[in-house]
C-alpha positions in Angstrom: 133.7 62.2 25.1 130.9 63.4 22.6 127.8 64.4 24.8 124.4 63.3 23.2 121.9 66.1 23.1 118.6 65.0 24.9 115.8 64.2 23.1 113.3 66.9 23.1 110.0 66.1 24.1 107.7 64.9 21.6 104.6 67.0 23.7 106.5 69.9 22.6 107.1 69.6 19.1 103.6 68.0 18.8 101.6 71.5 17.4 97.8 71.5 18.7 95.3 69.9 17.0 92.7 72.2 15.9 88.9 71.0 15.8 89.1 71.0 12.0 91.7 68.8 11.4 90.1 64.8 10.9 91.4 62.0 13.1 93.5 60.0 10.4 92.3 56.9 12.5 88.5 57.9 11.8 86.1 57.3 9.2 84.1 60.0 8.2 80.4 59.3 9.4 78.3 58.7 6.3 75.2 60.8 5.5 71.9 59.4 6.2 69.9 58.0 3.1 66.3 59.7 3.2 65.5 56.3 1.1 66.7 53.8 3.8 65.9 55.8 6.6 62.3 56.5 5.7 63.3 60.6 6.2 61.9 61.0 2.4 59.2 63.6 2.2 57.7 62.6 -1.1 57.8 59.4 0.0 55.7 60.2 3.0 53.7 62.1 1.0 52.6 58.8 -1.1 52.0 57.2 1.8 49.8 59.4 3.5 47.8 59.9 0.3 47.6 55.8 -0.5 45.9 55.7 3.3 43.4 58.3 2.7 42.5 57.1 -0.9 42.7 53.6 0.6 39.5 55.3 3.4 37.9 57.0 0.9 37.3 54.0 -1.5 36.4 51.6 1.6 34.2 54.1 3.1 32.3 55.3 -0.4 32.0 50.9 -1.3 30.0 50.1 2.1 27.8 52.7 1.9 27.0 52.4 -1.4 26.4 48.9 -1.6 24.1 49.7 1.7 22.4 51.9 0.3 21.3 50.4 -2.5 20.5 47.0 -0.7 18.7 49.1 1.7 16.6 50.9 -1.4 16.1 47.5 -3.0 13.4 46.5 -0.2 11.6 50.1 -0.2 8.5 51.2 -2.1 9.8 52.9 -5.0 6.5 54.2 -6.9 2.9 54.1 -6.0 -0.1 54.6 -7.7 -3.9 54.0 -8.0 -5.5 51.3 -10.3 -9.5 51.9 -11.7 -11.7 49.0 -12.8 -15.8 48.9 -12.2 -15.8 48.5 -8.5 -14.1 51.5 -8.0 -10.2 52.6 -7.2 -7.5 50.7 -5.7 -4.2 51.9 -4.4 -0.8 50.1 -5.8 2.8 50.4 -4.6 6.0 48.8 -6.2 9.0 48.0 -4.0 12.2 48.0 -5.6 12.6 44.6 -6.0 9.3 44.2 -7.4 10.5 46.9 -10.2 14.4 45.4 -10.8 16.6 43.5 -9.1 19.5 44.4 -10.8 20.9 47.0 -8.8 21.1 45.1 -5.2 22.7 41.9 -7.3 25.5 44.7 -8.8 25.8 46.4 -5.1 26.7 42.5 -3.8 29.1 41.8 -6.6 30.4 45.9 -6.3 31.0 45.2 -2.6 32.6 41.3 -3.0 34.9 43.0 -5.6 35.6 45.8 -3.1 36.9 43.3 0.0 38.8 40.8 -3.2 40.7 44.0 -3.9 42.7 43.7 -1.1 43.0 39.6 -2.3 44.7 39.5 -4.9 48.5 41.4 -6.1 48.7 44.1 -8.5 49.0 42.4 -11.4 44.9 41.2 -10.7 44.1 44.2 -8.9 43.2 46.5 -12.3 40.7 44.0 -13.3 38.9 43.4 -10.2 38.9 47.1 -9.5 37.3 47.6 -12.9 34.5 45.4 -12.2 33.6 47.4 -9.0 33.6 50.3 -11.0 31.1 48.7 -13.4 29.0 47.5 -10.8 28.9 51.1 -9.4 28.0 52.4 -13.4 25.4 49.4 -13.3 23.3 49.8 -10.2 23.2 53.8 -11.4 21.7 53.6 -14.9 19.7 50.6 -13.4 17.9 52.4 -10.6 17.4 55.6 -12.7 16.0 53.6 -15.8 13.4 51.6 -13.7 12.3 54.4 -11.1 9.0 55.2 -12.8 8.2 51.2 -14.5 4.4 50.9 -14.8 5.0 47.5 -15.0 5.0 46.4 -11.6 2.3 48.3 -10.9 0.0 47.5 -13.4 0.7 43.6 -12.6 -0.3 44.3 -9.3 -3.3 46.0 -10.3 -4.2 43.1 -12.3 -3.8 40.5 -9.6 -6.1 42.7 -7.0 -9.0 43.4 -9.5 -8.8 39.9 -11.1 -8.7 42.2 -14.5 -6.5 41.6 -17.2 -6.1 45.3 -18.1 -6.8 48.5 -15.5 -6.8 51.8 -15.7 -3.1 53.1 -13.5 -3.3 56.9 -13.1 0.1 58.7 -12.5 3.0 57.2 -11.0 4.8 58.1 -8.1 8.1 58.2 -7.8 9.9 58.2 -4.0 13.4 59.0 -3.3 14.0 55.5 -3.2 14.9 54.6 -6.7 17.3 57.8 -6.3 18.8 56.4 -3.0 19.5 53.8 -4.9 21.1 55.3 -7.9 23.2 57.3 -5.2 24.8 53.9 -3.8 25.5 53.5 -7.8 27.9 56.3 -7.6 29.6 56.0 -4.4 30.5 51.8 -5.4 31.7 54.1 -9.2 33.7 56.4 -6.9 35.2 53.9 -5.0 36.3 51.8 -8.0 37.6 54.7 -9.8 40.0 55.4 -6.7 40.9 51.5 -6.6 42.4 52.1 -10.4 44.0 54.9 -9.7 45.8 54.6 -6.0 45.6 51.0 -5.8 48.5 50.0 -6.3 50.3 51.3 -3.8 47.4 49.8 -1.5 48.5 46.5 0.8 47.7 42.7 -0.5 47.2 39.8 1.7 48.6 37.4 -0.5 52.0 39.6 -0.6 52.1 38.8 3.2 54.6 36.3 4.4 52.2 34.2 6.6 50.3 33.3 3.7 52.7 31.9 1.7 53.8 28.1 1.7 57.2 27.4 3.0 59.8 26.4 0.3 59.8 22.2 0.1 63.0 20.1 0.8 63.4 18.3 -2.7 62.7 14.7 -2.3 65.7 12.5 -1.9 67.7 15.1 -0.3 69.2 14.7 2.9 67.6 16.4 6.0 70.0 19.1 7.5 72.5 18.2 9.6 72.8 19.1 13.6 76.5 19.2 15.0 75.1 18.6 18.5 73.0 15.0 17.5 75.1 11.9 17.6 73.3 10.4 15.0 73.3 12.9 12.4 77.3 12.8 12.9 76.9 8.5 12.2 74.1 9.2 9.6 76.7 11.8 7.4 79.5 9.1 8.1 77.0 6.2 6.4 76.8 8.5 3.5 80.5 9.2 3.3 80.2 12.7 3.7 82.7 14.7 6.2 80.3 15.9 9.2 83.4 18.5 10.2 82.8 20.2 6.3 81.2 23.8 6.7 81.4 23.7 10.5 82.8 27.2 12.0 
C-alpha cells in the first residue's frame, strides 16, 4: 500500500513578507492634489494678496471720499475787500468755491460699495469710474484753491458795491485736503482694476439668485410615501413604481 506523503505546511513554505513588498489586495493611496486640497502655495499666495488689495482699496475709498466731503464745508481762502468805508474781511468755503469735488467723492464712494455689486464682467467699468472720480475731485480742488470769485462776490454783497478792491488771497490746507481725498478714491480705483477680479461678488452668491422655475404644465414631483400622488400618476397613466430604488 502506497503511503501518501503529508502535506507540508503551507506556514512553512510561505517566505516572509518583507515591508516592501505591496499587498496585492491594496490600492496604492493616491497623492494629495495641492489644487483640491487647497495645499497650493501660489494659490495661497493670491489669496492673501486679493485680501490685502481688497483692504487697501476699501480703506484708501472711505477716507478719501471723507476727506473731501469733510474739506467741501471748510473755508478754503480768505481775504480782505476795500471800498470807501474802509476794509472788510472775506472767506470762501469750499462749497462756495466748487462743488464738484464732494459730488465726485459721493459718486467715487457709491462706485466703491457697487464694486462688490456687480460680477466681473461689470466690474472694469465701474472700477474705472471710481478711478475717475478720484482723477476728478484732484484737478478740481487744485484748480479752484485760489478762485477770486467767490470772494469777490462776497465782497460785493457786504459793501453793496458792484466792484471792490480784494487784496491777496489766502489759500488754507483745505483745498489740499481735499485734493488729497482725490488721490486716495484714484488709488483705490487703480487697485479695483487691477486685483479685482479675484475680489468676492454678491450677486455670484447663491442666496441671491432665484430658484430655477418648474415649466408650466409640468407635473409636480412625485412622493412615494403620499397616496395620492400614487392615484394622481395612475390618472395620467404613468407607472408610479418607474425610477423607484
Amino acid at each position: 500500500m502506497t503511503s501518501v506523503p503529508s502535506a507540508r505546511s503551507s506556514d512553512a513554505d510561505r517566505e516572509p513578507a518583507t515591508a516592501s513588498d505591496p499587498d496585492p489586495g491594496t490600492a496604492p493611496a493616491p497623492g494629495r492634489d495641492p489644487a483640491v486640497t487647497g495645499d497650493d502655495p501660489a494659490a495661497r499666495t493670491r489669496s492673501r494678496a486679493a485680501r490685502r488689495a481688497l483692504a487697501l482699496a476699501l480703506l484708501c475709498g472711505a477716507l478719501g471720499a471723507a476727506l473731501a466731503l469733510v474739506a467741501s464745508g471748510q473755508v478754503w481762502s480768505h481775504s480782505t475787500a476795500s471800498f470807501a468805508q474802509g476794509k472788510l474781511p472775506v472767506e470762501a468755503k469750499g462749497s462756495d468755491v466748487t462743488g464738484l469735488p464732494s459730488a465726485l467723492a459721493l459718486v467715487g464712494l457709491a462706485a466703491l460699495v457697487a464694486v462688490f455689486a456687480v460680477k466681473r464682467a461689470a466690474r472694469f467699468t465701474v472700477a474705472g469710474l471710481l478711478t475717475l472720480c478720484g482723477l476728478g475731485t484732484l484737478v478740481s480742488a487744485l484748480l479752484s484753491a485760489d478762485d477770486r470769485g467767490p470772494l469777490a462776490d462776497k465782497a460785493a454783497r457786504a459793501s453793496g458795491l458792484a466792484d471792490s478792491g480784494i487784496a491777496a488771497v489766502h489759500v488754507s490746507a483745505w483745498p489740499y485736503l481735499s485734493a488729497a481725498g482725490g488721490v486716495l478714491l484714484l488709488a483705490a480705483g487703480l487697485v479695483a482694476l487691477r486685483h479685482g477680479r479675484g475680489w468676492p461678488s454678491m450677486s455670484g452668491s447663491g442666496r441671491y439668485e432665484r430658484a430655477p422655475r418648474r415649466p408650466r404644465g409640468a407635473p409636480a414631483p412625485l412622493d412615494p410615501d403620499r397616496p395620492e400622488d400614487l392615484w394622481k400618476a395612475l390618472d395620467r397613466g404613468e407607472d408610479p413604481t418607474h425610477g423607484a430604488a
